[in-house]
C-alpha positions in Angstrom: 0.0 0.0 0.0 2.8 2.4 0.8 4.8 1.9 -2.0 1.4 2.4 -4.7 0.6 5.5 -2.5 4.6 6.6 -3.0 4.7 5.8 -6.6 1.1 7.6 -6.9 2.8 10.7 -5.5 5.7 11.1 -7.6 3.7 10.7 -10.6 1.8 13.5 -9.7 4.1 15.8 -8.6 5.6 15.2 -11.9 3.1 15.4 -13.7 1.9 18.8 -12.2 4.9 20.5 -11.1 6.7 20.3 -14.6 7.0 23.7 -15.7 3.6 25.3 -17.6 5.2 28.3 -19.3 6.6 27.3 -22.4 9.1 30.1 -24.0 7.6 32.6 -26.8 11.2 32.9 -28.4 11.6 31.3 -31.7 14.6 29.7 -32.7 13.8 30.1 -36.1 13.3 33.5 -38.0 9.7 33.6 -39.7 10.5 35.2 -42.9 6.6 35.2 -43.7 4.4 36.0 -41.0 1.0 36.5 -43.0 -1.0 33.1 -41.2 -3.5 33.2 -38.9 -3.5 31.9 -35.8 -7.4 31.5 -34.1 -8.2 30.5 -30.5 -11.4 31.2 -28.9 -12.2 31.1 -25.0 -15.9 31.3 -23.3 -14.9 31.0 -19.5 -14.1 32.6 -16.8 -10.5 34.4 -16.2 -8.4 31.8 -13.6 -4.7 30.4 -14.2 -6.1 27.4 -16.8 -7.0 30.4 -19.1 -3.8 31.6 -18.6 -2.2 28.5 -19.2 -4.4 28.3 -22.5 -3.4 31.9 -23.5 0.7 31.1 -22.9 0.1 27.8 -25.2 -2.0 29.9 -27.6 0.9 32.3 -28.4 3.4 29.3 -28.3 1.4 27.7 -30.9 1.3 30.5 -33.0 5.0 31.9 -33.3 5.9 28.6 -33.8 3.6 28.6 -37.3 4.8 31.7 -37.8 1.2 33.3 -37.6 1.6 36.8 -37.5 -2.1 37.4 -36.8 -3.8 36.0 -33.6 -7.5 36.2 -33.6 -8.8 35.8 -29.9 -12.7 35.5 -29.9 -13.4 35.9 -26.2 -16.6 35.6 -23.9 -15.6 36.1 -20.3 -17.9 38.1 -17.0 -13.7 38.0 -15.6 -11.8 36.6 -13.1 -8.8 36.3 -11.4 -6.2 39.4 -11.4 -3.2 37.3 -11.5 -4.3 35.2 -14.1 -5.4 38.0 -16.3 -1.6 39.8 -15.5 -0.6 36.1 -17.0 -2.8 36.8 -20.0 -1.7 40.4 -20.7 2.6 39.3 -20.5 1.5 36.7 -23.1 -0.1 38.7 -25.2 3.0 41.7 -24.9 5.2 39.1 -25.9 3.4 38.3 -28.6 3.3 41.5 -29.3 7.0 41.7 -28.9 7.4 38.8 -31.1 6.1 41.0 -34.2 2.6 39.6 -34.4 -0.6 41.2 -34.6 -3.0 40.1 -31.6 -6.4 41.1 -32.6 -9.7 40.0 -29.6 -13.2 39.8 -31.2 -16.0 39.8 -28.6 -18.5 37.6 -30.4 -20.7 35.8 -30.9 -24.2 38.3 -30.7 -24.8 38.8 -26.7 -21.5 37.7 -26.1 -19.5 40.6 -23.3 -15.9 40.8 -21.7 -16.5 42.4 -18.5 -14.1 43.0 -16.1 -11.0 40.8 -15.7 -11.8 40.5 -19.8 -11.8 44.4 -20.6 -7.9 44.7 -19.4 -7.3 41.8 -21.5 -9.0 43.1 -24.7 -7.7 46.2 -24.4 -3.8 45.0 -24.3 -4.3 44.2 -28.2 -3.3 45.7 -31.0 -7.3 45.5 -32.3 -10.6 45.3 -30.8 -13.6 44.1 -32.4 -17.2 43.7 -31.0 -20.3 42.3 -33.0 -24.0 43.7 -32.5 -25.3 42.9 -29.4 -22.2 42.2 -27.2 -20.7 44.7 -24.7 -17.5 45.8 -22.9 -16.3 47.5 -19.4 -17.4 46.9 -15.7 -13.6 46.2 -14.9 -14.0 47.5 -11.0 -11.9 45.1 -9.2 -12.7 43.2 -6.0 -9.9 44.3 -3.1 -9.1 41.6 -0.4 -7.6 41.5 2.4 -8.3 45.2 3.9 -7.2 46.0 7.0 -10.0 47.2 9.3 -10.4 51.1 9.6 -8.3 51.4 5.8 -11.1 50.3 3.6 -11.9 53.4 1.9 -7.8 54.3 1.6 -7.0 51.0 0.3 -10.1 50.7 -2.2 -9.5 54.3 -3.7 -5.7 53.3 -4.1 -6.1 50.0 -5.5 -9.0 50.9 -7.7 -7.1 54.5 -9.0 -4.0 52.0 -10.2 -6.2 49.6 -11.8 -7.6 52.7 -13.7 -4.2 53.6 -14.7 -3.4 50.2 -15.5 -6.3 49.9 -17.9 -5.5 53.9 -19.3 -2.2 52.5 -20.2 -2.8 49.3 -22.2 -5.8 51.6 -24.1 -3.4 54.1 -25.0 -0.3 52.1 -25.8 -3.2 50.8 -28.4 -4.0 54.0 -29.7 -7.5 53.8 -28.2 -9.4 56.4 -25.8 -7.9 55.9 -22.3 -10.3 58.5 -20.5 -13.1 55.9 -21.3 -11.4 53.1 -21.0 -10.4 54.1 -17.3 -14.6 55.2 -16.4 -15.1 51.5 -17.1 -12.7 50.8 -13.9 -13.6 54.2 -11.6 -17.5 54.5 -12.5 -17.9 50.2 -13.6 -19.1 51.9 -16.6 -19.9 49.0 -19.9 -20.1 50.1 -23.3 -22.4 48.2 -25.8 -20.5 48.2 -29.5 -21.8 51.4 -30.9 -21.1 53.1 -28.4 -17.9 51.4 -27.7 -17.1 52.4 -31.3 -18.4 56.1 -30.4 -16.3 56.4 -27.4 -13.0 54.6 -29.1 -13.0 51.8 -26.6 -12.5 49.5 -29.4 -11.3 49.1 -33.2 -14.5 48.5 -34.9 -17.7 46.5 -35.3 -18.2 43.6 -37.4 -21.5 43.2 -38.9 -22.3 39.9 -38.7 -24.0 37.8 -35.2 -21.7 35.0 -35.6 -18.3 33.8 -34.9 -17.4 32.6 -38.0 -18.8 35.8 -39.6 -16.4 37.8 -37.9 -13.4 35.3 -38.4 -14.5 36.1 -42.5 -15.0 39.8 -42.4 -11.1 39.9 -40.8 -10.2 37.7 -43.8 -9.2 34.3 -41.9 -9.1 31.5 -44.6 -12.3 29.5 -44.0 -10.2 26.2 -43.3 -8.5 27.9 -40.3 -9.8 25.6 -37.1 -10.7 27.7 -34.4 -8.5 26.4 -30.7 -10.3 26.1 -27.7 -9.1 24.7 -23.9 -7.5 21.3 -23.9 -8.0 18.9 -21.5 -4.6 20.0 -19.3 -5.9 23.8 -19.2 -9.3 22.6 -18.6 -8.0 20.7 -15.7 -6.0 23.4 -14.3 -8.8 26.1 -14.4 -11.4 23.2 -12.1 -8.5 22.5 -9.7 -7.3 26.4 -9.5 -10.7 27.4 -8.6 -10.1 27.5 -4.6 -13.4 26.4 -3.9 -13.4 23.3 -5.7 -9.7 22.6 -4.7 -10.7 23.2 -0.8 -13.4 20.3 -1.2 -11.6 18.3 -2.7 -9.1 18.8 -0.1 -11.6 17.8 2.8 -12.5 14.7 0.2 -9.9 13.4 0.2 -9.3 13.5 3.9 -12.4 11.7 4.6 -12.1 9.1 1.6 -8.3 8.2 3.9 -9.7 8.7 7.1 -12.6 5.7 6.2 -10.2 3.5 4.3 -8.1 3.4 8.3 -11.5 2.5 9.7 -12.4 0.2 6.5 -9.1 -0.6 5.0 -9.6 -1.5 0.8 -6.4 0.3 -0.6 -8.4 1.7 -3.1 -9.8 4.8 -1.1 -6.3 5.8 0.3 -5.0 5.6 -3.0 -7.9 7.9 -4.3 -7.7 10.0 -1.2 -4.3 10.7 -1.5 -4.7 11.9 -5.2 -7.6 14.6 -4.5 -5.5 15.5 -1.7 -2.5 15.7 -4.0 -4.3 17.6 -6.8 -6.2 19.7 -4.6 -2.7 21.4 -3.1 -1.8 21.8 -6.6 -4.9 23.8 -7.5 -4.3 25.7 -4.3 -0.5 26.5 -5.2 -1.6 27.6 -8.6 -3.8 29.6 -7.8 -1.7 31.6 -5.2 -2.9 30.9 -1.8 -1.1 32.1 0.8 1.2 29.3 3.0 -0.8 30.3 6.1 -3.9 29.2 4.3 -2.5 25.9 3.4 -0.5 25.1 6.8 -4.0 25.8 8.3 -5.6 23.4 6.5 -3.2 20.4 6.3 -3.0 20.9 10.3 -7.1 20.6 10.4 -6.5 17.0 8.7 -4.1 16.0 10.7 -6.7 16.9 13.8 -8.8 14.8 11.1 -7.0 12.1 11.3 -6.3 12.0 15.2 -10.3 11.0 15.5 -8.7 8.0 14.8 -7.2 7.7 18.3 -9.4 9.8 20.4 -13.0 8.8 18.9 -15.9 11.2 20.2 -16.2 13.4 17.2 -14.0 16.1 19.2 -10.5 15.6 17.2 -12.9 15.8 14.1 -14.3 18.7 15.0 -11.4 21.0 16.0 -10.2 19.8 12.7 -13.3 20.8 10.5 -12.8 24.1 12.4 -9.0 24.8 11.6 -9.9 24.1 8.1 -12.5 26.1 7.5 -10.3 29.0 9.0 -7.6 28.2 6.6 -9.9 28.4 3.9 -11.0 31.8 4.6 -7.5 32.8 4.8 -7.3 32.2 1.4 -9.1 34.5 0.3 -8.2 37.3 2.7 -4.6 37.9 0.9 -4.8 38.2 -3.1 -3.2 35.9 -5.1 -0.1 35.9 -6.1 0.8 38.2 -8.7 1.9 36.5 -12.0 5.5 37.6 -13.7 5.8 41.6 -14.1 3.8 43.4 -16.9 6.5 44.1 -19.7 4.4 47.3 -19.9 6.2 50.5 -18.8 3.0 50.6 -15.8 3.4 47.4 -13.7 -0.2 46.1 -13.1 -1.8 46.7 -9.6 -1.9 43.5 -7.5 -5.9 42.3 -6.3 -8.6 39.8 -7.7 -12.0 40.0 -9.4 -13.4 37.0 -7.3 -15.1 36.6 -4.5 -16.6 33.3 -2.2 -19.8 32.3 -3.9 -22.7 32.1 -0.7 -23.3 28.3 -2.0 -19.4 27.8 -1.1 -20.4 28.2 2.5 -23.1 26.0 2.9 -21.1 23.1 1.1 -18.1 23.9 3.3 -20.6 23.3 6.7 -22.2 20.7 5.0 -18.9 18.6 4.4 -17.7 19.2 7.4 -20.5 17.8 9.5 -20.4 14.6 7.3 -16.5 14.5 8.2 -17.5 15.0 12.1 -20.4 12.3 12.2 -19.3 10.2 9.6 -15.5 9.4 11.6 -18.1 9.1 14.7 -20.2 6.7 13.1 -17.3 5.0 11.4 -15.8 4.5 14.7 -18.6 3.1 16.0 -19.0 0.4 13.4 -15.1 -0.4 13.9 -16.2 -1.1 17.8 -19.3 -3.1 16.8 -17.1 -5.4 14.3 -14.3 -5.3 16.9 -16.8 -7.2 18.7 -18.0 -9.8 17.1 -16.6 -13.4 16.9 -14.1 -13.5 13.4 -15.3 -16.1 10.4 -13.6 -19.1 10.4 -12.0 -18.4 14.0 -11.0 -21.7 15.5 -10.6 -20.4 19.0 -14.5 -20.1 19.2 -15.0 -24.1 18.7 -13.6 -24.7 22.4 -16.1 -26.9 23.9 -17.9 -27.6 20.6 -19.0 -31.3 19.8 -18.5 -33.1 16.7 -18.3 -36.1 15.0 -15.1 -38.1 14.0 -14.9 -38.9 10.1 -11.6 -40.9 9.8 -9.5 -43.5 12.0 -7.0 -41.4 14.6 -3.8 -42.8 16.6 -2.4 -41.0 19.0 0.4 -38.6 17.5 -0.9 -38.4 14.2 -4.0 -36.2 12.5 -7.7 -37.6 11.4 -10.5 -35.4 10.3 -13.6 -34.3 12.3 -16.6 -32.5 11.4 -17.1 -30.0 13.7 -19.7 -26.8 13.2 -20.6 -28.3 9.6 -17.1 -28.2 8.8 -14.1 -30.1 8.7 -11.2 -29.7 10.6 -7.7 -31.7 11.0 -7.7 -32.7 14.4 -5.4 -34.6 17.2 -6.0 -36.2 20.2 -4.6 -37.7 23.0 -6.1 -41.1 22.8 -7.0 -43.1 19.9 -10.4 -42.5 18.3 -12.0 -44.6 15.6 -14.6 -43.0 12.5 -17.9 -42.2 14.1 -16.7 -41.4 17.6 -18.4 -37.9 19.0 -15.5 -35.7 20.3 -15.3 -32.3 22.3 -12.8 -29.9 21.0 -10.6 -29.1 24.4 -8.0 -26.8 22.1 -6.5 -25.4 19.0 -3.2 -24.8 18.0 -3.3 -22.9 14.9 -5.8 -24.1 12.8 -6.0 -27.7 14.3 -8.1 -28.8 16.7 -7.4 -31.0 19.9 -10.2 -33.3 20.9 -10.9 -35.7 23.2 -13.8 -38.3 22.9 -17.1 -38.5 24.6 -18.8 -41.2 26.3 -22.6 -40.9 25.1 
């Protein structure tokens, strides 16, 4: 078990801490950069986006694509991730190539995390019906009595973040920055009024848009694989934090109910869920906290009660909420002459709570009730036990001399059996004693 637990582990820390920025530099000078590279993204903003953004550029200097359409539908996300995004795109940029974002298809929006990132291309394009802005971050971590200090601050350099990357593009940074002060959005006309963006494409699809820029028809559109997709469900530190507490629970019933299986599994979520955590960002305190609630878990084992459980659950939870009081960590620097502002654009859904109480009750009552069941087992006689056939009759069913073994059937079974005296087929015997899994008898007289 140790050893398939062991090997488990090293696989996936392998597996997840081999580096996931791949370099942008080209070995190889493009002499003809006129492809097109196109990659489309309908989620929200967390490190698997980013993840899917760094590959995206990879992919396309290294077909020497000189123009990267990025359709994007986003309501934002994470500030780090979104920093991630932007350094991609710069280097991209960098790189010689032409990134162009197309907000499509009709009713399709980048709001907040997804503005900044639109707005750090060369090219903006929105379709009818789709809409831009509401980029007021969320600011954790305020000390008490500094709110209103530390949310002008924060939200006046996110402002000047967004002016920035809008003007570097030659759009209209005093509107682009109201969509960060005031949380204004723009719809397209009057995103196109206002210069927020590059143009409107008339046409309520994506592939309509993707024509109007002139992308070849056979040009396949990218979307998430499955290692990004992965990343962005184990980065979100809600689902990571349950998974966390799964885990726990799936090894603290497989030391009630051993089966291999479960620790194996529980090990894994464990595993995986402090990778989500890691990427995205949360602080060590966050994390000590919570591995020590397991470990108070894991003493129910020894102490029973429920009250090692619960101290546990409680730890955990606090850990968890730490997680979100410090933002992220900040992704590598801008290569922007502003450096972005550090600070997130997610909160803790309400439901987060309920499924965090929730879990941990089952964790509390289910180690008590597991206990319990290990007792009541404990208890009762094993299957097969010879020990409980002392003072059992039976029945001889072969010849027996002294020193040597017959066969007697004893409980409906049979048994190899000694005795002291010699007994012939048919005698009825008492079993007087085992040693090991034979039984010593002696006859009786009926």
């Amino acid at each position: 078990m140790r050893r398939v637990i062991g090997l488990l582990l090293i696989v996936i820390l392998i597996a997840f801490a081999a580096p996931l920025v791949v370099s942008h530099a080209q070995s190889q000078a493009c002499s003809n950069k006129s492809a097109y590279y196109v990659a489309s993204l309908n989620a929200d903003i967390d490190p698997g986006t980013a993840d899917f953004m760094a590959t995206t550029v990879s992919n396309a200097e290294s077909i020497c694509a000189g123009h990267l359409i990025f359709v994007l539908v986003t309501n934002g996300g994470d500030g780090a991730s979104m920093e991630s995004m932007i350094s991609s795109i710069e280097d991209y940029q960098q790189w010689g190539g032409n990134f162009s974002t197309v907000v499509a298809p009709q009713g399709g929006y980048a709001f907040s995390a997804g503005s900044y990132i639109a707005e750090s291309s060369n090219d903006i394009y929105m379709e009818p019906g789709t809409t831009i802005g509401s980029a007021t971050p969320i600011v954790s971590g305020i000390p008490t009595g500094e709110e209103n200090t530390t949310m002008t601050k924060d939200i006046n350099a996110f402002a000047s973040y967004m002016m920035t990357l809008a003007q570097s593009n030659g759009r209209n940074s005093t509107a682009t920055g109201l969509m960060v002060t005031n949380g204004v959005s723009y719809p397209e006309d009057q995103a196109l009024a206002e210069h927020v963006i590059n143009g409107v494409i008339n046409s309520s699809t994506v592939q309509g848009a993707l024509t109007f820029l002139g992308v070849p028809a056979n040009t396949p559109v990218n979307t998430p694989g499955i290692r990004s997709s992965l990343i962005s469900v184990l980065s979100n530190p809600n689902v990571s934090s349950l998974l966390f507490l799964l885990g726990v629970f799936a090894v603290l019933f497989d030391i009630y109910h051993p089966t291999i299986i479960l620790s194996v599994v529980g090990v894994a979520v464990i595993v995986a869920a402090l990778f989500g955590l890691g990427v995205f960002g949360a602080s060590p305190l966050a994390v000590i906290l919570m591995i020590i609630g397991a470990a108070f878990i894991f003493l129910e084992v020894k102490t029973a009660h429920g009250i090692s459980a619960t101290v546990g659950v409680v730890i955990f939870i606090i850990g968890f909420l730490l997680i979100y009081q410090f933002p992220p960590a900040a992704a590598a620097p801008s290569t922007s002459s502003t450096p972005p502002p550090t600070g997130t654009f997610t909160g803790i859904p309400d439901i987060t709570y309920g499924l965090l109480v929730a879990l941990g009750v089952t964790v509390v009552v289910g180690s008590i009730y597991l206990r319990s069941i290990r007792d009541a087992l404990k208890k009762r006689p094993k299957v097969n036990e010879p020990t409980v056939l002392i003072g059992k009759e039976g029945r001889m069913e072969s010849d027996l001399k002294v020193g040597e073994r017959g066969v007697a059937m004893v409980a409906s079974e049979e048994w190899s059996v000694t005795s002291a005296q010699d007994l012939q087929r048919g005698d009825s015997i008492r079993v007087k004693g085992v040693t090991g899994q034979t039984l010593a008898v002696e006859k009786v007289e009926k």
